[in-house]
MIGULO-818543 format. One record per residue: x, y, z of N, C-alpha, C in turn; residue in three letters. Coordinates in steps of 0.2 Angstrom, whole numbers, plus 2048, in hexadecimal, padded with zeros to 3 digits. Example, Ala and Ser with C-alpha at 12.3 -4.5 7.8 and 13.67 -1.06 7.14 Angstrom:
! MIGULO-818543
8427E482783E7EA8278427F0827ALA 8407F58238447FB824840800827SER 
END
This chain:
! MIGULO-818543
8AD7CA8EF8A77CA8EC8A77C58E5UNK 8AC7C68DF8AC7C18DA8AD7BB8DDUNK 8AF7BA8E38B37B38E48AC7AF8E8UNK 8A87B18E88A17B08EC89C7AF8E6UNK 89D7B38E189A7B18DD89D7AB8D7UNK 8A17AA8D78A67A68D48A47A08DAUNK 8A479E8DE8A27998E289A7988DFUNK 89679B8E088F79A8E188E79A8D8UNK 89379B8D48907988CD8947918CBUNK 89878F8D089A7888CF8987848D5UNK 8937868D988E7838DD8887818DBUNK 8867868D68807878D288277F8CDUNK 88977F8C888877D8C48897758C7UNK 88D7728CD88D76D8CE88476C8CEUNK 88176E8D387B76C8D28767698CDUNK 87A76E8C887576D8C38797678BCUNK 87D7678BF8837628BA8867668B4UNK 88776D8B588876F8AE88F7728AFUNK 8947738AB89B7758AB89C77C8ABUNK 8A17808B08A07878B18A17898AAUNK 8A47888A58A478989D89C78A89BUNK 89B78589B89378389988F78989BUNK 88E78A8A188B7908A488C7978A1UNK 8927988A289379E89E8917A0897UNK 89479A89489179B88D88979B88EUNK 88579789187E79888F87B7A0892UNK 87F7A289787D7A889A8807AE894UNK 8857AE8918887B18898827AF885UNK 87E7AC88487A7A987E8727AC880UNK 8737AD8878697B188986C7B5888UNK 8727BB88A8747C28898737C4884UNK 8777C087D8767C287886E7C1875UNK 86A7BD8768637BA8738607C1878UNK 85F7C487B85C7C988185D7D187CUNK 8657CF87A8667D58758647D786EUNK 8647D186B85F7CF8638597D1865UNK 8557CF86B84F7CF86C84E7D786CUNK 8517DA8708507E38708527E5869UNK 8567E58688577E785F8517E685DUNK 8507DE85D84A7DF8578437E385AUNK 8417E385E83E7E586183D7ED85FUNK 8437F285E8457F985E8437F8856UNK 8447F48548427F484A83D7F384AUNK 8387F084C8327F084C82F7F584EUNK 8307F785282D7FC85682E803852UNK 83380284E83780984983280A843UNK 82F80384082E80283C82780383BUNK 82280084281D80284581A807843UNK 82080C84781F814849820816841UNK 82381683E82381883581C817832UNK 81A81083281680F82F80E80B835UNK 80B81083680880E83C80380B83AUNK 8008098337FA8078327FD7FD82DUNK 8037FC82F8087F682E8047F3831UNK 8007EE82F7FF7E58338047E1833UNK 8077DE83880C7DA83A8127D5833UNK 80D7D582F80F7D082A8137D6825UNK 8127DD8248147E282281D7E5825UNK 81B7E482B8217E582D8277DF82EUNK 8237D982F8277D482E82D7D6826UNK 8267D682182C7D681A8317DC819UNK 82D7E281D8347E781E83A7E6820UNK 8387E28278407E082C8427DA827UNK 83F7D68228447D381E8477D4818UNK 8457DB8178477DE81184D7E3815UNK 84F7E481A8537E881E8577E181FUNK 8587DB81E85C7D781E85B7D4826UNK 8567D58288557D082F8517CC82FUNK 8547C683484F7BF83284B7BE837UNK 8447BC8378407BE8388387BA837UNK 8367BA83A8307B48368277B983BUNK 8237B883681E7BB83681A7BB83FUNK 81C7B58418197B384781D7B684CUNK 8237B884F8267BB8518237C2853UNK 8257C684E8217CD84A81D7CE84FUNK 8167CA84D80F7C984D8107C8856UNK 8157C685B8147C58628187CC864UNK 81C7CD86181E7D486581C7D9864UNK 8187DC85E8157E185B80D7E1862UNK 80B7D98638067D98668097DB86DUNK 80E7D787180F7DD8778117E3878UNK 8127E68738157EF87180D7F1870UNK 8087EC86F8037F086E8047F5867UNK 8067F38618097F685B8047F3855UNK 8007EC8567FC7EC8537F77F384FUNK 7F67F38477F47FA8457EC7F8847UNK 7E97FE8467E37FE84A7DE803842UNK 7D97FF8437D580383C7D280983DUNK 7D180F83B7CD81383E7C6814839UNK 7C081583D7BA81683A7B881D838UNK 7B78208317B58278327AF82882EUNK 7AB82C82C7A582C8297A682C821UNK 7A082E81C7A082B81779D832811UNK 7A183380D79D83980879E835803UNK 7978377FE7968357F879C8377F4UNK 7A08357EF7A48387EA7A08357E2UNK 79B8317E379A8307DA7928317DBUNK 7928347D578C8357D178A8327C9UNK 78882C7CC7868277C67808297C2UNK 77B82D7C477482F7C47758357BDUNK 7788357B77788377B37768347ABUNK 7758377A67748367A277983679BUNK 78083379F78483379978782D799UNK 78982B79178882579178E820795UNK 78C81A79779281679B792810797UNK 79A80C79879C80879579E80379BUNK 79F7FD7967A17F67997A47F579CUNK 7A47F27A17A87F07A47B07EB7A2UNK 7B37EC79E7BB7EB79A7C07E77A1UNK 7C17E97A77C67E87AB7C27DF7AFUNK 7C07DE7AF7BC7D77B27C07D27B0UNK 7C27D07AC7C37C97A57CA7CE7A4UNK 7CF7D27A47D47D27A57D97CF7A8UNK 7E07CD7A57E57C87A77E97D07A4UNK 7EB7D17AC7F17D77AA7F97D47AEUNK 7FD7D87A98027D37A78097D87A8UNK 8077DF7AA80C7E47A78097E97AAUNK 80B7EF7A880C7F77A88077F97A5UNK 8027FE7A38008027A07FC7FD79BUNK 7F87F97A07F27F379D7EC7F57A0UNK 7EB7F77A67E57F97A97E77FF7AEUNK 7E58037AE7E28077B17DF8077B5UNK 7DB80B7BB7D680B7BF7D68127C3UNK 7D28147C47CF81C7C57C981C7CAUNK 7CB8227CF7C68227D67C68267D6UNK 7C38297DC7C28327DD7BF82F7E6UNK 7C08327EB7C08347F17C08387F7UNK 7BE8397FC7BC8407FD7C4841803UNK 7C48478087CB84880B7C584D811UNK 7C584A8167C284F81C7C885581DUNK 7C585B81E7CA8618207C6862826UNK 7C98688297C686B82F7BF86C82FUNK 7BD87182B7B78748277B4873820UNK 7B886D81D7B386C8187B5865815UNK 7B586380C7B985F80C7BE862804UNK 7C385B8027C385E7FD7C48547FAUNK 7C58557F37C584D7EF7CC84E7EDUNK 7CD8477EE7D38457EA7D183E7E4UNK 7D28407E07D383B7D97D98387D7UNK 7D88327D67DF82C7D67DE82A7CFUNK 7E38277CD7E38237C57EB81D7C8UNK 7E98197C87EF8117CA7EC80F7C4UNK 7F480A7C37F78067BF7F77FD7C3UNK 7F27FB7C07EF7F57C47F57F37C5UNK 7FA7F07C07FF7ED7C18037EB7C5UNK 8077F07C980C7F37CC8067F77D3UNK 8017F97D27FC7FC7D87FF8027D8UNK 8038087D580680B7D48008127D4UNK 8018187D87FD81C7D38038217D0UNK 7FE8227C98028247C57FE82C7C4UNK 7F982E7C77F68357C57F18367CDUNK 7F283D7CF7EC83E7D67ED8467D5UNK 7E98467D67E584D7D77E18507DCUNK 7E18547E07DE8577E77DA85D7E6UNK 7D485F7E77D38687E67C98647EAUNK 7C88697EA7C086C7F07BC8697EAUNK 7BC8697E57B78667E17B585E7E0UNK 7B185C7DA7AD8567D97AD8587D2UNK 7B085B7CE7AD85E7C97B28597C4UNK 7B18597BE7B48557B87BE8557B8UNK 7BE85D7B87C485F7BA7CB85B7C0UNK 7C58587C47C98557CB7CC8507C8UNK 7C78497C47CA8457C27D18457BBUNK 7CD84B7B77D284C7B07D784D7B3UNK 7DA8517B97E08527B87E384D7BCUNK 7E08497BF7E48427C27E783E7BCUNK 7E283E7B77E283A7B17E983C7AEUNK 7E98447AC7ED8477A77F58447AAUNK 7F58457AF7FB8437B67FF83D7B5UNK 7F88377B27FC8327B27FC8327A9UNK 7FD8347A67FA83579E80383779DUNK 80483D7A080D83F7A28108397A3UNK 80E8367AA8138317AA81482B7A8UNK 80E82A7A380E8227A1810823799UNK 81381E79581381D78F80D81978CUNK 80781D78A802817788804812781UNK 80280C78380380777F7FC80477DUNK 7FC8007777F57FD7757F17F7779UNK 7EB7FA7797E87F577E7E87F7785UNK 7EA8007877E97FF78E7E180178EUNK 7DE8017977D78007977D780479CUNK 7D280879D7D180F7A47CC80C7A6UNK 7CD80B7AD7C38087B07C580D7B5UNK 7BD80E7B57BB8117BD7B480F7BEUNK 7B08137C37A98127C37A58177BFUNK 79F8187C079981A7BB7998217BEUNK 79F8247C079E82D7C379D8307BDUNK 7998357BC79783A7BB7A08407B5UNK 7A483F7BB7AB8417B87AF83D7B4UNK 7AE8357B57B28327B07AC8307A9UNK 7A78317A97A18327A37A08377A1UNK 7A483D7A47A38437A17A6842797UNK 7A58477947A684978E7AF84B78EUNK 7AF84C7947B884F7917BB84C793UNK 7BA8467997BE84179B7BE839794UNK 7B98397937B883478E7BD835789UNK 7BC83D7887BF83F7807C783D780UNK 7CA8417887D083F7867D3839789UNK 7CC83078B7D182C78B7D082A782UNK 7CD82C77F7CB8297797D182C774UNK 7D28337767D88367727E1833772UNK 7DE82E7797E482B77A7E5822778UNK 7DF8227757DD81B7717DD817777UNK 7DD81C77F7DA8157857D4812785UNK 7D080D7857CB8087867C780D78DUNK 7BF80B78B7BC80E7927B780A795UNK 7B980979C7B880279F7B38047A6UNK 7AD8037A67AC8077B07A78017B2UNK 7A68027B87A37FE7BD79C7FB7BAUNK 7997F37BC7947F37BC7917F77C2UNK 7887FB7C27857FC7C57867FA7CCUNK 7857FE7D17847FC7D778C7F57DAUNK 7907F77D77957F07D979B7F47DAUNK 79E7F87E17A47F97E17A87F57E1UNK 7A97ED7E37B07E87E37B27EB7D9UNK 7AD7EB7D57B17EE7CD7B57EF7CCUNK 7BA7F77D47BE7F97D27C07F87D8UNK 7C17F17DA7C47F07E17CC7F47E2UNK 7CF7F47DD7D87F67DC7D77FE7DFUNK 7D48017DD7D38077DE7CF8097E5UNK 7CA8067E67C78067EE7CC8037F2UNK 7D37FE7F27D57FB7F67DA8017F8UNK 7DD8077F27E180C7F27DF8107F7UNK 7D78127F67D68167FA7D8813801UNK 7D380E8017D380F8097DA80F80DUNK 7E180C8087E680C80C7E881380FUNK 7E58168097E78218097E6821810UNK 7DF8208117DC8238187DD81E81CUNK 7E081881D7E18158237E9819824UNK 7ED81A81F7F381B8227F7822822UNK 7F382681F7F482E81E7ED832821UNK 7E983081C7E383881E7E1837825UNK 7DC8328297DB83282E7E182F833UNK 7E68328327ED8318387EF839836UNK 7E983E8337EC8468337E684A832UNK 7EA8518337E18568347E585B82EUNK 7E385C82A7E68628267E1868826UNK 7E586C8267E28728277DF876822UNK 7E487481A7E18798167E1873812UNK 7DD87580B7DF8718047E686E803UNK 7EA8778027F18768027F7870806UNK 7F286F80C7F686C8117F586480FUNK 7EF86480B7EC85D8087F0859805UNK 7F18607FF7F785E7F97FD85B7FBUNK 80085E7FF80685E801806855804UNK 80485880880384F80E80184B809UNK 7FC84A8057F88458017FE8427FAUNK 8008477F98058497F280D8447F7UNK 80F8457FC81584280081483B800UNK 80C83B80380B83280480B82F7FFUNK 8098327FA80782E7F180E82C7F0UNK 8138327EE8188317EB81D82E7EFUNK 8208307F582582D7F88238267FCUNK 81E82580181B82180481981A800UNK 81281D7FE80D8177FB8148157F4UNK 8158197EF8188167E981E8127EBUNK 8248167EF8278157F182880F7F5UNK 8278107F982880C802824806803UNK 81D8098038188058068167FC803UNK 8187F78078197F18038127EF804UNK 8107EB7FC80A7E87FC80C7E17FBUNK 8067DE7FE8077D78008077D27F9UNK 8017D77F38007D47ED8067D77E7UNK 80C7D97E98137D97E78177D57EAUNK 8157D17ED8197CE7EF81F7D27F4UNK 81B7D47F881F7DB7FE8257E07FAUNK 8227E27F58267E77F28217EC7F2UNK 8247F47F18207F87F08207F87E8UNK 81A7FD7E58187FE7E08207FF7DBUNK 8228047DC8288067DA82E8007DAUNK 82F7FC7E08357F77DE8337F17DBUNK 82B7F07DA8277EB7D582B7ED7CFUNK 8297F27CA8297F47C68317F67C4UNK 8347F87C883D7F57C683D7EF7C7UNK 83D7EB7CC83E7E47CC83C7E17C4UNK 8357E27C18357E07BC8377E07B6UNK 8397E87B783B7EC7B28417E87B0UNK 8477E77B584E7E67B784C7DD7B2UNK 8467DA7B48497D47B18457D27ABUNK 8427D77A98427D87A18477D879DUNK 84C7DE7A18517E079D8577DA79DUNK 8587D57A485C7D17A28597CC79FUNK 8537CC79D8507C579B84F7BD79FUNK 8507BF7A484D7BB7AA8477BA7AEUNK 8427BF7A983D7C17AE8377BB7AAUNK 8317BA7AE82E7B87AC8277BC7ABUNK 8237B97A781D7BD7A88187BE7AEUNK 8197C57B08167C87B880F7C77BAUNK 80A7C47BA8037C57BA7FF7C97C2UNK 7FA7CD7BE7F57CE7C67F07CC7C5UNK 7ED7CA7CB7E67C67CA7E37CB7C8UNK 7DE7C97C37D87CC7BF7D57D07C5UNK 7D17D37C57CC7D97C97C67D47CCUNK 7C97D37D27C27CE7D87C17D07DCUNK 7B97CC7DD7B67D07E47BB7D17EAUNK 7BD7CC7EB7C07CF7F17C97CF7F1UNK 7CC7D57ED7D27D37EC7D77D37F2UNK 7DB7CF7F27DF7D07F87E27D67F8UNK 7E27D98007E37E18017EB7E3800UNK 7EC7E97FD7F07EB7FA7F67EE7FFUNK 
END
């Protein structure tokens, strides 16, 4: 049987003018190309399944950050035949701001910013979290710089309480320096009397949206909606309790952690801020800049 086939690949090769060497070898070299193709494939597909709300370009900088070479095009054709492309889901819409008050509001400070660093801008949102039977809100406070959040808060309410302690959260974790600036919009919660008092208590600047303009605080709208394209609406929570926990896992481990944004230069929040960190310290760094607050900022 080998000796049959050992004839019919040196029948083959006269044919085709190629040396039984040459054959072999090229038949080693699709084996091996056949077998890179499935690995990469299994990484992708790993990668995919981790992170299922990844567009192609996303998971391309993972598998290069995992030390695989790789180029965005490639990605982009096998993800399409895996059918792995992430798919956006549509869910309905609850009010979380109440602008319709009578307390006073301030300028908008965050526009004409050239942030450079850490604990320069602020920005502050509030959200709602579909449950089974009702809702409940979550309030964020992110560190433009790094897109980092640094404070959130989860509970059934809308009440002033919800955003202060997102606030207090990152107030723990930041060292305030002079000249930071807090924006949010014209809610009701960040105009209130106690949230004002204590960014003033903290000598923070108070910064909120012009009227009727959500791109204002596009950093903060771009935060949410990655919440609910890659956590809340890919989960049905059952209780509040169930919120915290899920909500609290994505923030801290995933989103700060893990999750690579494009306007880092595909690093997450967390490896931005060491990477910069680390070249301050050596004195090799140079000055880090984010683009100032625009309409349409590239998505995070």
């Amino acid at each position: 049987m080998r000796q049959r086939a050992e004839a019919g690949v040196r029948g083959l090769c006269a044919a085709v003018g190629l040396s039984r060497s040459g054959y072999y070898r090229a038949s080693k070299q699709e084996e091996e190309a056949r077998k890179q193709e499935v690995e990469l494939r299994n990484q992708i597909q790993a990668v995919a399944l981790r992170r299922p709300a990844y567009g192609y370009r996303r998971v391309t900088a993972e598998l290069q950050q995992q030390g695989r070479r790789v180029n965005h095009k490639r990605v982009l054709r096998m993800m399409r035949e895996d059918n792995l492309l992430c798919l956006r889901q549509r869910r309905g819409w609850v009010r979380t701001t109440n602008s319709e008050h009578g307390l006073p509001v301030y300028a908008n400070l965050a526009a004409g910013m050239k942030v450079t660093g850490v604990n320069q801008l602020w920005v502050a949102d509030i959200t709602y979290i579909r449950l089974g039977r009702e809702f409940v809100y979550l309030a964020v406070v992110l560190d433009v710089w790094s897109r980092r959040v640094i404070g959130w808060n989860v509970d059934r309410h809308l009440r002033t309480e919800l955003a202060l302690g997102a606030l207090e959260q990152a107030l723990k974790q930041r060292k305030i320096q002079s000249g930071l600036v807090h924006h949010s919009d014209r809610g009701v919660q960040y105009a209130s009397q106690a949230y004002t008092e204590c960014l003033r208590a903290h000598q923070i600047g108070i910064s909120m949206s012009r009227r009727g303009n959500p791109y204002d605080n596009a950093y903060a709208e771009s935060f949410m909606k990655t919440l609910k394209q890659e956590e809340v609406n890919r989960k049905e929570y059952g209780s509040l309790e169930e919120a915290q926990e899920h909500i609290g896992r994505f923030v801290e481990e995933i989103y700060n952690e893990q999750r690579l944004h494009s306007a880092l230069d595909y690093l997450s929040p967390s490896q931005f801020e060491r990477k910069q960190e680390s070249q301050c310290v050596t004195g090799a760094g140079q000055e880090a800049q984010t683009p100032p607050l625009a309409p349409h900022p590239h998505p995070g």
